[in-house]
RODO-2510 file (C-alpha; in nm, 4 decimals, decimal comma):
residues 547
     n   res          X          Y          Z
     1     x     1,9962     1,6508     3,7338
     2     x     2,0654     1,9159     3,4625
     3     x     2,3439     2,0868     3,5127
     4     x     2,4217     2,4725     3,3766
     5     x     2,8431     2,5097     3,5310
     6     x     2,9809     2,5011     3,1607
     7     x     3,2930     2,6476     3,2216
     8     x     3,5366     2,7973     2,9550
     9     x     3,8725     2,6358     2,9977
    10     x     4,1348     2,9603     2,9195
    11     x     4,0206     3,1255     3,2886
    12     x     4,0837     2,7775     3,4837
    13     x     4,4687     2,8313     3,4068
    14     x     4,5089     3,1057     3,6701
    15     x     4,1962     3,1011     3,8336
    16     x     4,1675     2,8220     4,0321
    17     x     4,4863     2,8896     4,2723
    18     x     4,2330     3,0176     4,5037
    19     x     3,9039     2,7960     4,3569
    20     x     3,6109     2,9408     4,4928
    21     x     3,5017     3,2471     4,6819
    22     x     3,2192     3,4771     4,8763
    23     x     3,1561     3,5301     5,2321
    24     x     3,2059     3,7740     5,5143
    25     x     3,0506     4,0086     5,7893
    26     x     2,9229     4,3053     5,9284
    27     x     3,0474     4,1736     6,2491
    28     x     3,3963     4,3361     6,3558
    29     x     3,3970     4,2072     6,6776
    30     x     3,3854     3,8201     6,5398
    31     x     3,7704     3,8900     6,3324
    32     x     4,0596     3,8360     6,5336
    33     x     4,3519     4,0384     6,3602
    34     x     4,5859     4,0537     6,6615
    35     x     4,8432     3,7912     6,5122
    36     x     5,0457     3,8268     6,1597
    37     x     4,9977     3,4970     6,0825
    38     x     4,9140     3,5350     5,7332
    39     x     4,8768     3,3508     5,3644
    40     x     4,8583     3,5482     5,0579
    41     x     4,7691     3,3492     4,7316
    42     x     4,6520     3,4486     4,3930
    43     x     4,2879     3,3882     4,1463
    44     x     4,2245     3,4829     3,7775
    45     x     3,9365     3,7020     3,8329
    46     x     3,7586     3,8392     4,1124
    47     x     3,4771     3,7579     4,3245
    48     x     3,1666     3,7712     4,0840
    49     x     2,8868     3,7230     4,3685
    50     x     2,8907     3,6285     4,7949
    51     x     2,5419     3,5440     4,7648
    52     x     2,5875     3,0928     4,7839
    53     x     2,2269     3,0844     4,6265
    54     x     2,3759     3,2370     4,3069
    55     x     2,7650     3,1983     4,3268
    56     x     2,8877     3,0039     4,0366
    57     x     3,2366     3,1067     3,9668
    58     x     3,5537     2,9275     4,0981
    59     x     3,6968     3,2292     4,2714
    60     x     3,3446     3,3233     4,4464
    61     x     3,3584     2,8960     4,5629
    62     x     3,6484     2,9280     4,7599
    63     x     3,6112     3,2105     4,9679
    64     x     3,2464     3,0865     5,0280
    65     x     3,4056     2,7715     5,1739
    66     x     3,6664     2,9805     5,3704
    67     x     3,3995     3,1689     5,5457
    68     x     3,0727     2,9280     5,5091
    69     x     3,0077     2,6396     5,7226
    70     x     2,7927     2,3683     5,5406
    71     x     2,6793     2,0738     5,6903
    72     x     2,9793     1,8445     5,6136
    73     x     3,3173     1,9863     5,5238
    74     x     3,6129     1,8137     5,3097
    75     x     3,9705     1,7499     5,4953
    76     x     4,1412     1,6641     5,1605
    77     x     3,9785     1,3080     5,0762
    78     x     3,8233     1,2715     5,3953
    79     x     3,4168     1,4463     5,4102
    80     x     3,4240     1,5493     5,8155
    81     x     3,1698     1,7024     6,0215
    82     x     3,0684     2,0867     5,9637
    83     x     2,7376     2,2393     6,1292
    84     x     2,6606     1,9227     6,1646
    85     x     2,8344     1,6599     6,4213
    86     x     2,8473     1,3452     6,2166
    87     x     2,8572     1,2108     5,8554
    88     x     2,5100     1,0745     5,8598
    89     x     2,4007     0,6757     5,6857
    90     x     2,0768     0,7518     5,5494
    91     x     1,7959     0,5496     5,5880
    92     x     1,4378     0,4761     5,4585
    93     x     1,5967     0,2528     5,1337
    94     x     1,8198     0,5794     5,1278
    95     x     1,5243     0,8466     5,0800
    96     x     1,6223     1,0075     5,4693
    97     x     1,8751     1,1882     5,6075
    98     x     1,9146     1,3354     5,9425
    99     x     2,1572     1,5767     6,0331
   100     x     2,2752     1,6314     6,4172
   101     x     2,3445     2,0073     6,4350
   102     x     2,5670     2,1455     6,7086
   103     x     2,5813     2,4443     6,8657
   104     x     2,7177     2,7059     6,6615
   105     x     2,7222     3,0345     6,5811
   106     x     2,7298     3,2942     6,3228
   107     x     3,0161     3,5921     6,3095
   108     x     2,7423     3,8208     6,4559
   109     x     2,6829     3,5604     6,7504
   110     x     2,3562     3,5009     6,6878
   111     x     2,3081     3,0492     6,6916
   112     x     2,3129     2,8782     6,3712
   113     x     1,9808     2,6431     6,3628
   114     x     1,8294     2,4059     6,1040
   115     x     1,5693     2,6795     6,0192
   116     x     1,8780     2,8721     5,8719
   117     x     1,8824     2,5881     5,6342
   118     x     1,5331     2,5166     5,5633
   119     x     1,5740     2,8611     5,4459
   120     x     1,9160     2,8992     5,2520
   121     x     1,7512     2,5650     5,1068
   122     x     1,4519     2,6794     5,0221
   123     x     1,5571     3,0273     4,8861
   124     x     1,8273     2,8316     4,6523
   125     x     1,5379     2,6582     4,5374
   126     x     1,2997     2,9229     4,4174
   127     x     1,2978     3,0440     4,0551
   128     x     1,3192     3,4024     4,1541
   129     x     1,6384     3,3341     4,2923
   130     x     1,7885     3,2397     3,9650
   131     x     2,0202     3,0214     4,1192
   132     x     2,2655     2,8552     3,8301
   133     x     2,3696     2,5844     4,0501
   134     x     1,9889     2,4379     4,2103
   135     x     2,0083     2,1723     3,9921
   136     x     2,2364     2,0132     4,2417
   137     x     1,9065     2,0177     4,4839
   138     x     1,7382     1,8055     4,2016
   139     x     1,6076     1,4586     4,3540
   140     x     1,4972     1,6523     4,6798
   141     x     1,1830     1,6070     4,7371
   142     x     0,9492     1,8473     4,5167
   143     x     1,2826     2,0268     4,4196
   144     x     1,2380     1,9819     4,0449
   145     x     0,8821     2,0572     4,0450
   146     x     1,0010     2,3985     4,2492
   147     x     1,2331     2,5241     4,0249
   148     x     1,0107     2,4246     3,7411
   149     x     0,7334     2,7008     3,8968
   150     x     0,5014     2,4327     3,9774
   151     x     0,5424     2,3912     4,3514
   152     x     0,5761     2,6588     4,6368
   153     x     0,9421     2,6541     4,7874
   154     x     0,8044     2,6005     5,1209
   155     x     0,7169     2,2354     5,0421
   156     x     1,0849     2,1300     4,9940
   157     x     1,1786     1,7995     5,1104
   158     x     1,3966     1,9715     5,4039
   159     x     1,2533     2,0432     5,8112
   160     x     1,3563     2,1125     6,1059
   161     x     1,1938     1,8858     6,3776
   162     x     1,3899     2,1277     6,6309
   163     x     1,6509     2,3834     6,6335
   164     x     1,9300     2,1435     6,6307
   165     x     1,7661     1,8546     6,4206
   166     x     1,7553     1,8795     6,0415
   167     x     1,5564     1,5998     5,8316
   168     x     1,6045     1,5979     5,4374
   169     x     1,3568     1,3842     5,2337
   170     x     1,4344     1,2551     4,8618
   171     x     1,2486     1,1472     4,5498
   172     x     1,5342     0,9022     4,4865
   173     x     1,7739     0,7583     4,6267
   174     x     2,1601     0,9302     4,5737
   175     x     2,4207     0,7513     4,7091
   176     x     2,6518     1,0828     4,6666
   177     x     2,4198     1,3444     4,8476
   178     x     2,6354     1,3428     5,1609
   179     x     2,9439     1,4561     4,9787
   180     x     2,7339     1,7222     4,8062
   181     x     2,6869     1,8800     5,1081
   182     x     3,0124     2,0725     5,1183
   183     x     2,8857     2,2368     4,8479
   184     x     2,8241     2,6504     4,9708
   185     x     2,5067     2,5887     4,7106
   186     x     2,4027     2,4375     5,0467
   187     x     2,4520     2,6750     5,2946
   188     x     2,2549     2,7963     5,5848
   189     x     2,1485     3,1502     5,5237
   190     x     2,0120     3,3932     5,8160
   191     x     1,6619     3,4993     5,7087
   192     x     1,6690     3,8210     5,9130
   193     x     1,9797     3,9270     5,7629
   194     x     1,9447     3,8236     5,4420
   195     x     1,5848     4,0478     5,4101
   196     x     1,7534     4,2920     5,4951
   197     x     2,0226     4,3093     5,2691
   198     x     1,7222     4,3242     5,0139
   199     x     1,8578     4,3087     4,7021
   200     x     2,2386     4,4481     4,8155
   201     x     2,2867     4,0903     4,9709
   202     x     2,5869     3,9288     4,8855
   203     x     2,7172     4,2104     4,6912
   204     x     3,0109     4,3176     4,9379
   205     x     3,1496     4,2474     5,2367
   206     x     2,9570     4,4188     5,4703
   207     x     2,6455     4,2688     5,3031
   208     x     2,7288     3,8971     5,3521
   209     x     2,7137     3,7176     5,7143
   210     x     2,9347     3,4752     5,7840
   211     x     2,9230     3,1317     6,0386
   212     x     3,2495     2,9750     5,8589
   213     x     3,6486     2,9775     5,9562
   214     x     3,6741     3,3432     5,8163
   215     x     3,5295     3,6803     5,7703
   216     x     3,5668     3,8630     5,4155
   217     x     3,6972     4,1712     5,4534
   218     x     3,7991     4,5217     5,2372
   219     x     3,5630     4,4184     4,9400
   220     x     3,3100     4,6334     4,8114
   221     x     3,2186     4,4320     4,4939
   222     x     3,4694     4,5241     4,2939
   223     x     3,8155     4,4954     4,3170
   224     x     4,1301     4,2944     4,2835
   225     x     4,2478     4,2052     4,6308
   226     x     4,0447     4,1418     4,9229
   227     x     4,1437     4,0072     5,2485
   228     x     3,9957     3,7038     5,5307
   229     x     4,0449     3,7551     5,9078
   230     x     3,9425     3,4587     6,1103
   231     x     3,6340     3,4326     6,2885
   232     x     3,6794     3,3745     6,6932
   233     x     3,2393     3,2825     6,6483
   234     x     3,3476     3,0010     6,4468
   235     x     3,2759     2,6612     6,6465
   236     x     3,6209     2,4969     6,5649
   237     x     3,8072     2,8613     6,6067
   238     x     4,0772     2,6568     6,7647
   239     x     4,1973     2,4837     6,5266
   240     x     4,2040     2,8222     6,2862
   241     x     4,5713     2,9397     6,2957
   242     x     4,6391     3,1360     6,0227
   243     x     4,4754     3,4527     6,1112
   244     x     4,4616     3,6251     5,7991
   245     x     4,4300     3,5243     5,4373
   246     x     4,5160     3,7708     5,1609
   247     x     4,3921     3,7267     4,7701
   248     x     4,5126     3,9384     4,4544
   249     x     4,3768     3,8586     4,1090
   250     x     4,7034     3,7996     3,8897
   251     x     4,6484     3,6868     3,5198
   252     x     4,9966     3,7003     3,4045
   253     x     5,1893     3,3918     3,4560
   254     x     5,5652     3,6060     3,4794
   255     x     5,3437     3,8438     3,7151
   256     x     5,2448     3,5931     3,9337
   257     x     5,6609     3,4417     3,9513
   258     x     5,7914     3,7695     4,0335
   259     x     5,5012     3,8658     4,2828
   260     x     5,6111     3,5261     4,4529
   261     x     5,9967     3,5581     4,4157
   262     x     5,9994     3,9252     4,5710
   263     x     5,7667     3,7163     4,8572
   264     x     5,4213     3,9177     4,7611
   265     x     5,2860     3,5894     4,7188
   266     x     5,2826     3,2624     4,9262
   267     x     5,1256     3,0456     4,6374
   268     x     5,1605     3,1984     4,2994
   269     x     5,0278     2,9275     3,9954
   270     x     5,2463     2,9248     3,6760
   271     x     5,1850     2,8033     3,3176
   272     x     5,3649     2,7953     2,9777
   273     x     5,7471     2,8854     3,0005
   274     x     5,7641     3,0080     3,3615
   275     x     5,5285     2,6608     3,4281
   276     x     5,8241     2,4611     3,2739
   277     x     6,1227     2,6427     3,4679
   278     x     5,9629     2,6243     3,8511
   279     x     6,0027     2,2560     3,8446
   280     x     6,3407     2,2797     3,9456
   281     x     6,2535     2,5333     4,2031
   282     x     6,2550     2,3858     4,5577
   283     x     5,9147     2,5699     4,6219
   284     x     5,7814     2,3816     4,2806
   285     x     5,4654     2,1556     4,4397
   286     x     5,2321     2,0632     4,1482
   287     x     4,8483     1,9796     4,2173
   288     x     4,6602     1,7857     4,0284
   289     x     4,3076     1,8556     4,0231
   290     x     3,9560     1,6986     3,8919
   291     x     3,9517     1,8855     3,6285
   292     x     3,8682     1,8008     3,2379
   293     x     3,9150     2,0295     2,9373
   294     x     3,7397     1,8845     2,6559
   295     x     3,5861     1,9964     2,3266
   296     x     3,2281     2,0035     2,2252
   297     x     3,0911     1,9701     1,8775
   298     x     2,7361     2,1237     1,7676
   299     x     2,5338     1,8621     1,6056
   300     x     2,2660     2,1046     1,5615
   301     x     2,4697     2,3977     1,3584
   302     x     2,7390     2,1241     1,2094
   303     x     2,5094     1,7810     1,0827
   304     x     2,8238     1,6916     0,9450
   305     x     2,9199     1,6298     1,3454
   306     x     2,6940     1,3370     1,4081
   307     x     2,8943     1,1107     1,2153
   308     x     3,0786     0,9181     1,4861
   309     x     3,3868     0,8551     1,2230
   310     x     3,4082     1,2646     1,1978
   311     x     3,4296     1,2686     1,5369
   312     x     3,6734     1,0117     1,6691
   313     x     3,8585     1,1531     1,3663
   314     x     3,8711     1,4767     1,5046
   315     x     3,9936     1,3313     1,8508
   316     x     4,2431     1,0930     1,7340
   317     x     4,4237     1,4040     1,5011
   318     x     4,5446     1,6000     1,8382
   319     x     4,8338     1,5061     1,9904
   320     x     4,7721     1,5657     2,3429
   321     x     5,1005     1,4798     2,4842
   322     x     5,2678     1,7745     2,2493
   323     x     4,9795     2,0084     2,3457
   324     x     5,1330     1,9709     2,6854
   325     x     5,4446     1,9859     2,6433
   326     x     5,4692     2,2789     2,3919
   327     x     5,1946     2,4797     2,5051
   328     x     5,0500     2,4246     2,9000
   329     x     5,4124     2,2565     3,0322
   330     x     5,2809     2,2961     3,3531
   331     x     5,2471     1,8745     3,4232
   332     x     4,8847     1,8146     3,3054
   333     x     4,7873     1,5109     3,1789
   334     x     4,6405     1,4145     2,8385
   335     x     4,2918     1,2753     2,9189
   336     x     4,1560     0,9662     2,7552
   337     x     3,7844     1,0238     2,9364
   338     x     3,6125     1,3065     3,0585
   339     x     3,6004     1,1871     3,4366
   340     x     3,9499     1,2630     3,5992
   341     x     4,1767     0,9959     3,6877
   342     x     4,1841     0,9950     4,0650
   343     x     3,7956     1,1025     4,1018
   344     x     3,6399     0,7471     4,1598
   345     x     3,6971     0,4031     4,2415
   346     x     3,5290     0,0273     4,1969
   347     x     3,3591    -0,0354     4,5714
   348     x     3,4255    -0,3757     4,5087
   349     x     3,8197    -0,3301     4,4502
   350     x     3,9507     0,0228     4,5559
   351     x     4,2523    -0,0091     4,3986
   352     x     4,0936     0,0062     4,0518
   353     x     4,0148     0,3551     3,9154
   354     x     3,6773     0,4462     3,7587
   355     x     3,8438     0,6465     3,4448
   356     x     4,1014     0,4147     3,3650
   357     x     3,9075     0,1266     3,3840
   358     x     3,6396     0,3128     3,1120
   359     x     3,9302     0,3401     2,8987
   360     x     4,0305    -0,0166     2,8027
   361     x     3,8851    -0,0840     2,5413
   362     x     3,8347     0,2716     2,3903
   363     x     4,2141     0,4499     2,4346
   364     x     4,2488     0,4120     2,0634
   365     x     4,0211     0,6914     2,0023
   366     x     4,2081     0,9466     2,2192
   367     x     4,5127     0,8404     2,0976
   368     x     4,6983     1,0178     1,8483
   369     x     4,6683     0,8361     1,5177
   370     x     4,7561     1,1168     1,2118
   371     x     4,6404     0,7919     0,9766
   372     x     4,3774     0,6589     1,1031
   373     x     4,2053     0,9742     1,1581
   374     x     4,2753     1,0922     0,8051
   375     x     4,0474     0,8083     0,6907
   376     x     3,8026     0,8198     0,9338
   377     x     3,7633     1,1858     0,8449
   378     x     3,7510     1,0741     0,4750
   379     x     3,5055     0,7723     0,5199
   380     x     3,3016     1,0232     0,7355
   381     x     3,2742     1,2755     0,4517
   382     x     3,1593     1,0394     0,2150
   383     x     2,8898     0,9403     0,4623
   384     x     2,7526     1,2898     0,4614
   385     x     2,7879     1,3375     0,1478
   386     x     3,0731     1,6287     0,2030
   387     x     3,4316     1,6559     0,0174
   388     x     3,5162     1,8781     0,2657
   389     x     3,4190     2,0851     0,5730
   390     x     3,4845     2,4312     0,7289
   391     x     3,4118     2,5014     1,1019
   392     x     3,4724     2,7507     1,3740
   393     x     3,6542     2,7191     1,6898
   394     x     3,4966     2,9392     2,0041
   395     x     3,7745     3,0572     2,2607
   396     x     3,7640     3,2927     2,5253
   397     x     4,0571     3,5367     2,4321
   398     x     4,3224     3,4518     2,7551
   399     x     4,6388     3,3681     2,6075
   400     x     4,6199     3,0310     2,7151
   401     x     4,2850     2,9619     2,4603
   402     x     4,4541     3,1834     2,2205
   403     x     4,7517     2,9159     2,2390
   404     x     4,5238     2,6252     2,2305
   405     x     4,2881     2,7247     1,9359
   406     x     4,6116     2,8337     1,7089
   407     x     4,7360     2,4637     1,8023
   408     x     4,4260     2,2704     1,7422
   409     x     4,3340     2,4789     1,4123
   410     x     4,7249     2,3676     1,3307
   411     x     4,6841     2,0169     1,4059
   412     x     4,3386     1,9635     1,2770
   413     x     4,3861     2,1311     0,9167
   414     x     4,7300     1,9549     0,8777
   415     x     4,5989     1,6081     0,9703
   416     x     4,2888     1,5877     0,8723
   417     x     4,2501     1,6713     0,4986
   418     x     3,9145     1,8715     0,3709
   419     x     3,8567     2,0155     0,7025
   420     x     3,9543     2,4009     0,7470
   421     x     3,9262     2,5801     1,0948
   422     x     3,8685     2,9530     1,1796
   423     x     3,9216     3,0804     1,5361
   424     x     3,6489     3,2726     1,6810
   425     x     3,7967     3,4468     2,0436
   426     x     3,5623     3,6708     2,2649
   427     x     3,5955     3,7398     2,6011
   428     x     3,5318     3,4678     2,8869
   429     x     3,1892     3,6104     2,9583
   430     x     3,0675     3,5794     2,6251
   431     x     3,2653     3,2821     2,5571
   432     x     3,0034     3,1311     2,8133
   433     x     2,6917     3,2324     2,6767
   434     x     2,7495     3,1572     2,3115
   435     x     2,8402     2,8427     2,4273
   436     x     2,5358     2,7493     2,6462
   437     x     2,3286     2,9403     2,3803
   438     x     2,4720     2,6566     2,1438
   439     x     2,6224     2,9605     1,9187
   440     x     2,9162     2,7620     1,7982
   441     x     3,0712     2,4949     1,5718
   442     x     3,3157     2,4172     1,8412
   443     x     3,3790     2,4866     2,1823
   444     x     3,6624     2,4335     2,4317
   445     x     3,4741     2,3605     2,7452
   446     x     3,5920     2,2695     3,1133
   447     x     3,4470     2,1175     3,4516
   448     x     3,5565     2,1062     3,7901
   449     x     3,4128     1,8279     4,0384
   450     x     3,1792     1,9816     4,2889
   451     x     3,1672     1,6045     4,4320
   452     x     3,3486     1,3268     4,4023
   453     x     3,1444     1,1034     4,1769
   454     x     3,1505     0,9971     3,8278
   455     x     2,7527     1,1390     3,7688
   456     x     2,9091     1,5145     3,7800
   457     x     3,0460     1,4610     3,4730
   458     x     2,8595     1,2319     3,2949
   459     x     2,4709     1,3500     3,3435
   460     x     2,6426     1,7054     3,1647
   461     x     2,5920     1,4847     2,8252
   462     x     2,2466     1,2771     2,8595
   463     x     2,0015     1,4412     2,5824
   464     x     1,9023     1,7781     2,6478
   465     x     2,1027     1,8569     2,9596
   466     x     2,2336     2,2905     2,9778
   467     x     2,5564     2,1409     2,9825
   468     x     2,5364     1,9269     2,6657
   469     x     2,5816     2,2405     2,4291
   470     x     2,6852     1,9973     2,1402
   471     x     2,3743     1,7929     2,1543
   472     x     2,5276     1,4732     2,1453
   473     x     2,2660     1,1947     2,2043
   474     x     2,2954     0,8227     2,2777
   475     x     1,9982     0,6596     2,4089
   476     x     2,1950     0,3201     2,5567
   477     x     2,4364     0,6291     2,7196
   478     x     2,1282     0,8206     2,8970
   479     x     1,9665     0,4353     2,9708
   480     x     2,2972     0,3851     3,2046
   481     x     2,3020     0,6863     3,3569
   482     x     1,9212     0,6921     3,4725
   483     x     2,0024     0,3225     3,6000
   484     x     2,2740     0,4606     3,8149
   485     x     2,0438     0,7437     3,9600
   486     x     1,7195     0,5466     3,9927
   487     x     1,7134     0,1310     3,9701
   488     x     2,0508     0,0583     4,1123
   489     x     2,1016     0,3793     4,3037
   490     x     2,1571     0,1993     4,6296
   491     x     2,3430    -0,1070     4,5075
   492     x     2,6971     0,0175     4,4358
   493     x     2,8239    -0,2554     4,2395
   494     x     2,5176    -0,2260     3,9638
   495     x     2,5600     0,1545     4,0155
   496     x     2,9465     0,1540     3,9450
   497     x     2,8576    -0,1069     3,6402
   498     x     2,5963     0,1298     3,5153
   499     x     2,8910     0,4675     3,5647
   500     x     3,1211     0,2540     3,3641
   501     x     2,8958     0,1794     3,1067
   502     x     2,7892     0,4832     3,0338
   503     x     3,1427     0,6455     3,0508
   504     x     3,2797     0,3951     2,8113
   505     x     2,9892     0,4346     2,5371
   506     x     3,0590     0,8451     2,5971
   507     x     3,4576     0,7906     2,5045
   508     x     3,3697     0,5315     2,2397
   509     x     3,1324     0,7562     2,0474
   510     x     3,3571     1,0450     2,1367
   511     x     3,0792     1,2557     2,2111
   512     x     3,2645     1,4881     2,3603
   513     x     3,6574     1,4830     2,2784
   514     x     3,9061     1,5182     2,5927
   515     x     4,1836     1,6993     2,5754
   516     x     4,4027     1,6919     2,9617
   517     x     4,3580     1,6842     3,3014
   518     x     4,4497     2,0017     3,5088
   519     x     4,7791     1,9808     3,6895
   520     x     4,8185     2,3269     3,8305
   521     x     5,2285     2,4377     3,8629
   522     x     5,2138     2,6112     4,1745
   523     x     5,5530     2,7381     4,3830
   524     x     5,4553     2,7065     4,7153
   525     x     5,6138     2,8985     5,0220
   526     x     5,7136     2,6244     5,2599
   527     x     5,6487     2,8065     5,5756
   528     x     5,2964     2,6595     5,5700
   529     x     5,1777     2,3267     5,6687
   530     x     4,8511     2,1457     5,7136
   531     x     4,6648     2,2831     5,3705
   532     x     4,4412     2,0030     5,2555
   533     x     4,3360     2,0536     4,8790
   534     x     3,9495     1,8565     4,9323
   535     x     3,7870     1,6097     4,6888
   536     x     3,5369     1,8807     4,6157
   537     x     3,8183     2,1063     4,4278
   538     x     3,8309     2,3978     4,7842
   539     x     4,0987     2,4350     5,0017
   540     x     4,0376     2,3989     5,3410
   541     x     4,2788     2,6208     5,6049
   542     x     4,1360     2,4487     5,9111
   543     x     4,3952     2,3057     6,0869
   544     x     4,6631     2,4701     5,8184
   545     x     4,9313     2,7056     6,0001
   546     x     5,2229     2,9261     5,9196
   547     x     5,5215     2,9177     6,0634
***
């Protein structure tokens, strides 16, 4: 599975208030705007694309699950029943799965069938989509040779055997593919409408069709507010009750408190000093979310970087728990592995937790050490045949990177002697694609969970995956992970043994360095109850109300 998400950290700090976005209607007579029953939250940025093939941004996520129905939805940890009317066991040694669509319509009231996913599937698929995010199709049958150009889209592992019956065939077994499919990446799309969109598709409101909770409204592909009415076509309309959901992009923490003190907001996120005050507010409801900043270090441009003693160096000389509090204060938690706490459990004892058990015997190497990493760093140089090293550190230019680069070059130059760091900050954007163009000595980097399952994070770093920009390599590492994707795929005690090993060789070697887990600050109006945050990162407002 290669996988292309690299996201910049600096945007997550506001951003993801709202996490994803994209989807409305054409339809007027589908919205139901008679009640003032309404929720009004904030994002970092706005909505970059409503076509699900293509979306990629947090912001564009959300909205896409507000007003997309995929097969299966998320009810905080619980994956329910979308489109389709039961979690199905798959079967086959684990290669089929059948999915049991009900009757359902889109927002223009035309029915919602199984060839609207053998299409959305299939168009996801197809190179000329360039879709960023197919690469969670991979292990569908003839999926990677599709996307590679070597296979027509139309011989996807995906059919309809009727209108109502939808039959998905894999290469390989994956254990996780159910809870992948509350992904909008995996969305039915109506082939009529989207042909003729043509190429306007998913670039407004109006262009967009909708079969989920809500309709997007009063976007016209730009713009920093935009507003969700719900959708009386939606099958589970019933248990919609807040009728209207309102969005502004904010990107000033002290914006964002007064927007929600002067009640223009119902969930504003805070960071830095205002971050640190809410918590005695009575509002103050903090979220922690799957989340990982870490830091990635070209091998390729910095050869200096594949000793493993300049690297744990490097991780053991930040002191994550004064990062925290001095900078973020908004609750986050340092991060000894790049899986999130909370993500994953042993399926032989539930009670044990997948990222702190792949810490036990390597916490020493996240842990702040100012000595030991001073002669690591030494002993390192001397293996490379280096007195000393200079290296650049790639931001994006929010505050919050600004803050983080002027305290790592800080801690790293004052605890590690030899080494001197510049700061390099460009915009987000660009940020992005000098990262994934490996254009960098190093790089904060971020990822969300799209799933729950340690394999989102850890098949970013096996050799030559997009998402392993520092070109770390560790052949036992990639040896685990294919074992948990192909040998042991359907054994889940070998599988979680294979996860583990893997994840502990990755925080050993400190391919990749940590830094904290996300724990977003939000002040929360309490008027609402009922808002499940899911496993997959999206809120979900079915069954939330307003009082």
């Amino acid at each position: 599975m290669k996988n292309t998400k690299a996201i910049i950290a600096g945007t997550m700090v506001l951003a993801a208030s709202t996490l994803f976005a994209a989807c409305g209607s054409n339809s007027a007579k589908a919205a139901d705007t008679t009640s003032t029953s309404t929720w009004t939250t904030m994002v970092g940025d706005g909505i970059q694309s409503m076509d699900p093939s293509v979306a990629l941004d947090l912001v564009s996520g959300q909205v896409l699950t507000d007003t997309t129905e995929t097969l299966l939805r998320y009810d905080g940890a619980v994956l329910k029943e979308g489109v389709a009317t039961s979690v199905p066991t798959a079967t086959n040694n684990g290669l089929t799965y059948t999915y049991h669509l009900r009757h359902s319509k889109w927002a223009n009231g035309e029915a919602v069938t199984a060839k609207d996913f053998v299409y959305g599937w299939q168009r996801t698929v197809d190179p000329a989509t360039k879709s960023q995010y197919n690469y969670l199709y991979s292990g569908i049958k003839n999926a990677d040779a599709i996307m590679a150009g070597k296979k027509d889209p139309s011989t996807l592992g995906v059919k309809a055997t009727d209108d109502y019956t939808l039959v998905v065939t894999l290469e390989h077994a994956i254990p996780y593919f159910n809870t992948m499919q509350a992904n909008p990446v995996f969305a039915p799309q109506n082939q009529k409408f989207v042909e003729a969109q043509g190429s306007k598709y998913g670039h407004s409101a109006s262009a967009y069709l909708s079969n989920g909770p809500y309709i997007l409204k009063d976007w016209s592909g730009t713009g920093d507010s935009w507003t969700e009415v719900k959708n009386t076509n939606y099958w589970d309309a019933k248990d919609v009750h807040i009728k209207t959901l309102k969005t502004r992009v904010v990107k000033d923490s002290q914006t964002a408190l007064n927007l929600y003190n002067t009640g223009k907001l119902d969930d504003a996120v805070l960071s830095g000093q205002q971050a640190a005050q809410a918590k005695t507010n009575k509002d103050y409801d903090p979220l922690k979310v799957s989340y990982i900043q870490y830091l990635q270090l070209n091998e390729k441009k910095v050869p200096a970087f594949k000793n493993t003693k300049i690297r744990q160096a490097i991780s053991m000389a930040i002191d994550r728990q004064q990062f925290i509090k001095k900078v973020l204060n908004d609750g986050s938690m340092p991060a000894s592995a790049v899986t999130p706490v909370g993500l994953f459990a042993n399926p032989d004892k539930p009670s044990e937790d997948f990222a702190t058990e792949s810490t036990k015997t390597t916490k020493a190497v996240t842990t702040y050490n100012k000595k030991k990493a001073a002669t690591l760093f030494a002993e390192g140089l001397k293996e490379v045949g280096e007195s000393k090293l200079s290296i650049t550190l790639l931001t994006s230019d929010t505050s919050a990177d600004k803050s983080l680069g002027q305290y790592l070059q800080n801690a790293l130059e004052q605890n590690l002697p030899g080494l001197t760091v510049a700061i390099q900050s460009v915009p987000d954007k660009a940020a992005l694609t000098k990262s994934q163009n490996g254009d960098f000595d190093i790089t904060v980097s971020g990822w969300f969970a799209d799933f729950p399952d340690p394999i989102n994070y850890l098949n970013l770093f096996t050799t030559g995956a997009d998402g392993n920009n520092g070109s770390w390599s560790n052949a036992a590492y990639d040896k685990a992970v294919k074992l948990s994707e192909t040998t042991d795929a359907n054994n889940a005690t070998k599988r979680y043994q294979d996860l583990l090993t893997a994840q502990t060789i990755l925080n050993q070697d400190a391919g990749v360095i940590p830094l904290y887990q996300q724990v977003q600050s939000h002040l929360v109006n309490a008027k609402v109850s009922g808002l499940n945050y899911g496993a997959n990162n999206m809120y979900n407002y079915v069954g939330a109300k307003v009082k």
